[in-house]
C-alpha positions in Angstrom: -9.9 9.2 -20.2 -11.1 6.4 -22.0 -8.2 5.0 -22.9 -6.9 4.9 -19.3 -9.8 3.3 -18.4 -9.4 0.5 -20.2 -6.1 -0.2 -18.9 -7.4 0.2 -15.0 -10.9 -1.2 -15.5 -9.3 -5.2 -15.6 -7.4 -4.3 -12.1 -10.6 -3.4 -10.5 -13.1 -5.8 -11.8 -10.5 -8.6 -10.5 -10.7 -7.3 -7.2 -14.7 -7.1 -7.6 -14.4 -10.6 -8.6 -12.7 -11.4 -5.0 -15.4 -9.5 -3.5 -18.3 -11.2 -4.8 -16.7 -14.7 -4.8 -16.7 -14.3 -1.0 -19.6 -12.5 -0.5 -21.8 -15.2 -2.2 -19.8 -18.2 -0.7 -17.9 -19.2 -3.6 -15.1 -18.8 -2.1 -14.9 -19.7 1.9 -13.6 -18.0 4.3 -11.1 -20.6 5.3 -9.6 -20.0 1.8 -8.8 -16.5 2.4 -5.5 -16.9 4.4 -4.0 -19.1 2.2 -4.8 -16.7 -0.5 -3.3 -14.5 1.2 -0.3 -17.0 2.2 0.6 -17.4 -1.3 0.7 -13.3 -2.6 2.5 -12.6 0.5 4.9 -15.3 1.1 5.0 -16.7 -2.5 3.8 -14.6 -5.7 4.8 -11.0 -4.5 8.6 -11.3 -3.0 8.9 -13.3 -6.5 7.7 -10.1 -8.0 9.3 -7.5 -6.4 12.4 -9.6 -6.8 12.1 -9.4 -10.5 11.5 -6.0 -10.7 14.2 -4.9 -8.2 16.9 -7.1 -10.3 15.8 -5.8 -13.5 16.2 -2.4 -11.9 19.4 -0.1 -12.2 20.7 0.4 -8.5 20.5 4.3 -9.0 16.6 4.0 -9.5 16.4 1.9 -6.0 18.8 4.6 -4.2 17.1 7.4 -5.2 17.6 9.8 -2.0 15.8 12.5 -3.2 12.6 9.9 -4.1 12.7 8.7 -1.2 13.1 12.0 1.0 10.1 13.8 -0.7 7.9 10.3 0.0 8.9 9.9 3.5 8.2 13.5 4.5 4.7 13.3 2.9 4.3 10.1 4.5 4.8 11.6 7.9 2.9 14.8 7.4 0.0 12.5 6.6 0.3 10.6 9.5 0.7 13.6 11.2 -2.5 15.2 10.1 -4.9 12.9 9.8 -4.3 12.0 13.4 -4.8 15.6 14.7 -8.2 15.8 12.5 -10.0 12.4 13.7 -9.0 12.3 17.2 -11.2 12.9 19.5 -13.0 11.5 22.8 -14.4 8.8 20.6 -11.7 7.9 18.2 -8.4 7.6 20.9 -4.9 6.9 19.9 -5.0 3.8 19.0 -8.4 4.1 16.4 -6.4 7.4 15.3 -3.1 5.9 14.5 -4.9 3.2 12.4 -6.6 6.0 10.5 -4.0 7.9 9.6 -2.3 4.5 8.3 -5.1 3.7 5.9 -4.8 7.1 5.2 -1.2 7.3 4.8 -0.3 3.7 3.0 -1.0 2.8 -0.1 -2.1 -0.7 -1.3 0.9 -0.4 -3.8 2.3 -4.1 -3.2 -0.6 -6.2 -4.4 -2.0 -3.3 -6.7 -0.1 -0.5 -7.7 3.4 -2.1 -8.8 1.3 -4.2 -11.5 -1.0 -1.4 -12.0 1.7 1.6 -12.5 3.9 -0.7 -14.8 0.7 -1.7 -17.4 0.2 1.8 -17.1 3.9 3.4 -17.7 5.8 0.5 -18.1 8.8 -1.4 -16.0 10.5 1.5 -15.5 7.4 2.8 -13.1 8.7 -0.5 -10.9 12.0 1.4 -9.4 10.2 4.2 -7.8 7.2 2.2 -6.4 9.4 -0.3 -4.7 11.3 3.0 -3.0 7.6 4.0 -1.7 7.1 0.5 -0.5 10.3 0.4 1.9 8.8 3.8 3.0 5.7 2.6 4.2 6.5 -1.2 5.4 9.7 0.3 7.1 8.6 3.5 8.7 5.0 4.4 8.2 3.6 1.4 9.6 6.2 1.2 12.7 5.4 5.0 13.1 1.6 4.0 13.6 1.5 0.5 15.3 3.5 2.6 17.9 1.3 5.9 18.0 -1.7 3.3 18.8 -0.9 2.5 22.0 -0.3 6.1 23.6 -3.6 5.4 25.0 -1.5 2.6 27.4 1.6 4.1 28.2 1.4 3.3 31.5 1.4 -0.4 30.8 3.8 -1.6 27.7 3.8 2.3 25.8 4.8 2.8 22.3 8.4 1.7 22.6 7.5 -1.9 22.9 4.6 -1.2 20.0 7.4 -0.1 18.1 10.0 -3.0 18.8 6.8 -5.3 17.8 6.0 -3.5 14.5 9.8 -3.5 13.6 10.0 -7.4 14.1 6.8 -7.1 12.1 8.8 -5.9 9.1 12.0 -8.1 9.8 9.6 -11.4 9.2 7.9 -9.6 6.2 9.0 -10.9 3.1 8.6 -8.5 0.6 11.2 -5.9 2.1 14.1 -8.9 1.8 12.8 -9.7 -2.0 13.3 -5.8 -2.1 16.7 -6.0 -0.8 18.1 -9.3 -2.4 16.5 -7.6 -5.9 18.8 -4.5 -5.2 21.7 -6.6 -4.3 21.3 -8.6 -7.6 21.1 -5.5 -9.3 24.3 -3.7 -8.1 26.2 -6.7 -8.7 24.7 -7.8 -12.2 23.6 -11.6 -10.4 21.3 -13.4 -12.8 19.8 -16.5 -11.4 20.2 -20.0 -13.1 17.6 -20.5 -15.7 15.4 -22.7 -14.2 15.1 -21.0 -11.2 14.3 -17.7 -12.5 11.5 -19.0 -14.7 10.0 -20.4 -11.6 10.5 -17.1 -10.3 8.7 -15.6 -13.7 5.8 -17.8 -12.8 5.2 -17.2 -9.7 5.7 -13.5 -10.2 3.3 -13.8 -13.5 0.8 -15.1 -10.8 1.2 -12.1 -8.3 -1.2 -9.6 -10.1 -3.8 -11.4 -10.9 -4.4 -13.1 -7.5 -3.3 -10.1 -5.2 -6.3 -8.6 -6.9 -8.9 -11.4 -6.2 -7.4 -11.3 -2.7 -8.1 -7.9 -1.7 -11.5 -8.7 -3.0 -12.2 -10.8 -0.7 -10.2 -9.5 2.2 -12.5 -6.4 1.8 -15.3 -8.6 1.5 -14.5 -10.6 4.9 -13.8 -7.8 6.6 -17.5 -6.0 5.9 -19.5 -9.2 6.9 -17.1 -9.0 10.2 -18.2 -5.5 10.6 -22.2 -5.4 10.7 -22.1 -2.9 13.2 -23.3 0.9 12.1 -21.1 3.5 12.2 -21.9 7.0 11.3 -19.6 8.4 8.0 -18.0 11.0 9.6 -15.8 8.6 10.8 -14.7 6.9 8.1 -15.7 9.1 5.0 -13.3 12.0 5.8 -10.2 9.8 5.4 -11.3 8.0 2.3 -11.4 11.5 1.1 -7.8 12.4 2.5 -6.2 9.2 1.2 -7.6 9.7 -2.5 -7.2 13.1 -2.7 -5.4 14.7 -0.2 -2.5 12.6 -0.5 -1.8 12.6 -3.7 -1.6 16.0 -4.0 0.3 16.9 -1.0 3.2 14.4 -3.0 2.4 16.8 -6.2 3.1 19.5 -4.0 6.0 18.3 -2.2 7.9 17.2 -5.6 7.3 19.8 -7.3 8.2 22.5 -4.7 11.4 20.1 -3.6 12.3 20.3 -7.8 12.1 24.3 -7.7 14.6 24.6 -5.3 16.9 22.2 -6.9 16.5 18.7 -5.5 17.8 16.2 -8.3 14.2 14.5 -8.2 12.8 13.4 -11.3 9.4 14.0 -13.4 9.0 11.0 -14.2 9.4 9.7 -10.4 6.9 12.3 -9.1 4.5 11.1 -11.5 4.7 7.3 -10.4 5.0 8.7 -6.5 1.5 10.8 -7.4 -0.1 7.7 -8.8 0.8 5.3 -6.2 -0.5 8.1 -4.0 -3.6 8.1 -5.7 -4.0 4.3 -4.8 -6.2 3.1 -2.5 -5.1 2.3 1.1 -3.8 -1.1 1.4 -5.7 -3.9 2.5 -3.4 -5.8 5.2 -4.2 -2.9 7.2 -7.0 -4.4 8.5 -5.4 -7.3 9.5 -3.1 -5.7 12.0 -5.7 -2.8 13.1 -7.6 -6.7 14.1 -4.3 -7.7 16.0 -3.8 -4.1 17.9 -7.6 -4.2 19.0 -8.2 -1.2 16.7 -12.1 0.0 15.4 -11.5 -2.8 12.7 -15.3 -2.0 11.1 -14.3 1.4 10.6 -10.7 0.6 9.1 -12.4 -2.1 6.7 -14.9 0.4 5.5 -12.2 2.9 4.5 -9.9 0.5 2.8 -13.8 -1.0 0.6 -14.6 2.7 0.1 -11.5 3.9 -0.8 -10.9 0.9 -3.2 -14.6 1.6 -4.7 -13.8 5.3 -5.7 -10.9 4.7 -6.8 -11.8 3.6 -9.4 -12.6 7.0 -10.4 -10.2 9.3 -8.8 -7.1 7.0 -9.7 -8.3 7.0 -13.4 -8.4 10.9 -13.2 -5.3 11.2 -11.8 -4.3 9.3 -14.4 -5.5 10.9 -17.4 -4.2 14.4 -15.8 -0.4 13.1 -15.4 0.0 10.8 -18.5 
């Protein structure tokens, strides 16, 4: 256990280091979007780029990876929205809850994270999860949150918006030009692919510092009490519940024969195990969403796990 956290330990005091830059005023709060600019737009496609090229095409076309994540994607959607719904939490406040509790903060912190821990070949099936989530987890939610106005624009148009959403995200079309390169053996020019390197060298280590102070804006924007029933039962589903209804999945989809690999249900179990990703805020902000109760459960899940990540470690590897 020790060991392991040694390895995850730098990950998290980075983030901490975000959080407390912001929260003492070191860093402004005009700085954080073009923090976030250069992860999202710059550091991270280069990234995922890298690691998709790099990749053998089989790894990133693993059907079976990618059917086991997707149905445990949906079933947590699914159930978290039946548990938390109620007269106070509606649709839309629902929908955003089950999609912290449901996605993964695997872009700016687990790819880095799984690969330190098992090495580059962790990278295939994280980048499989991502598609997942970007592609049809977050569409499946933007467009669940606004049931509550049917009558007005309705979920279809929720869902056209959150599948332009994805079309003007860049890290799915680093993804996809990664694969590309990979299943036709493209290696850029020299030059351009250490600029890549170095931009992709920079992902980690700022992607960390940004979620810290992403989760550190979003709690000063959220002064308002809430009680913890309505945000600690999905910090508990996302850091435990949903890592081991993937266990459960892959290894019952394995019994029965489906070509799906140990090793991949171990990195799907980890990233799993991560805590919910940050940008989710962000667009619970842009849907009118309960955004003080999404930022808690992306800080709280983040702050344990810590913990429950490094145990999940330490009982897989």
């Amino acid at each position: 256990m020790i060991s392991v956290l040694l390895i995850t330990f730098p990950f998290f005091v980075l983030v901490l280091c975000g959080y407390l830059a912001a929260r003492r005023g070191l860093l402004p709060e005009a700085a954080i979007p073009g923090l976030n600019t250069f992860v999202l737009y710059f550091a991270l496609p280069c990234m995922l780029y890298r690691f998709g090229s790099s990749t053998p095409l089989p790894q990133l076309l693993d059907a079976s990876l990618l059917g086991v994540y997707l149905v445990c994607a949906l079933v947590m959607v699914a159930f978290t929205v039946t548990v938390t719904r109620n007269r106070r939490v509606g649709w839309n406040d629902a929908a955003f809850g089950a999609l912290v509790g449901a996605f993964p903060n695997t872009g700016f912190m687990g790819v880095p994270l799984l690969v330190a821990l098992l090495g580059v070949q962790a990278a295939g099936p994280a980048i499989v999860t991502i598609v997942v989530d970007l592609v049809v987890t977050s569409s499946l939610c933007i467009a669940l949150s606004q049931l509550d106005s049917a009558g007005s624009h309705g979920a279809g148009v929720a869902a056209k918006k959150a599948l332009k959403g994805v079309a003007m995200n860049p890290m799915p079309w680093a993804i996809l030009l990664g694969t590309l390169a990979s299943g036709v053996g493209l290696t850029l020019p020299a030059p351009v692919m250490q600029t890549v390197g170095l931009l992709a060298d920079a992902a980690s280590p700022v992607a960390l510092f940004t979620i810290g102070a992403v989760l550190a804006r979003s709690q000063s924007r959220s002064a308002q009490a809430l009680p913890l029933r309505d945000y600690v039962g999905v910090v508990l589903i996302k850091l435990l519940l949903h890592p081991l209804l993937v266990a459960l999945v892959g290894l019952a989809a394995i019994q029965i024969g489906v070509p799906l690999q140990p090793f991949a249900l171990t990195v799907m179990v980890l990233v799993a195990a991560l805590p919910s990703a940050s940008n989710v805020s962000l667009l619970a902000e842009r849907f009118d969403a309960n955004n003080g109760r999404i930022a808690r459960i992306i800080l709280w899940s983040t702050v344990f796990a810590f913990l429950t990540f490094s145990g999940a470690v330490a009982l897989l590897i």
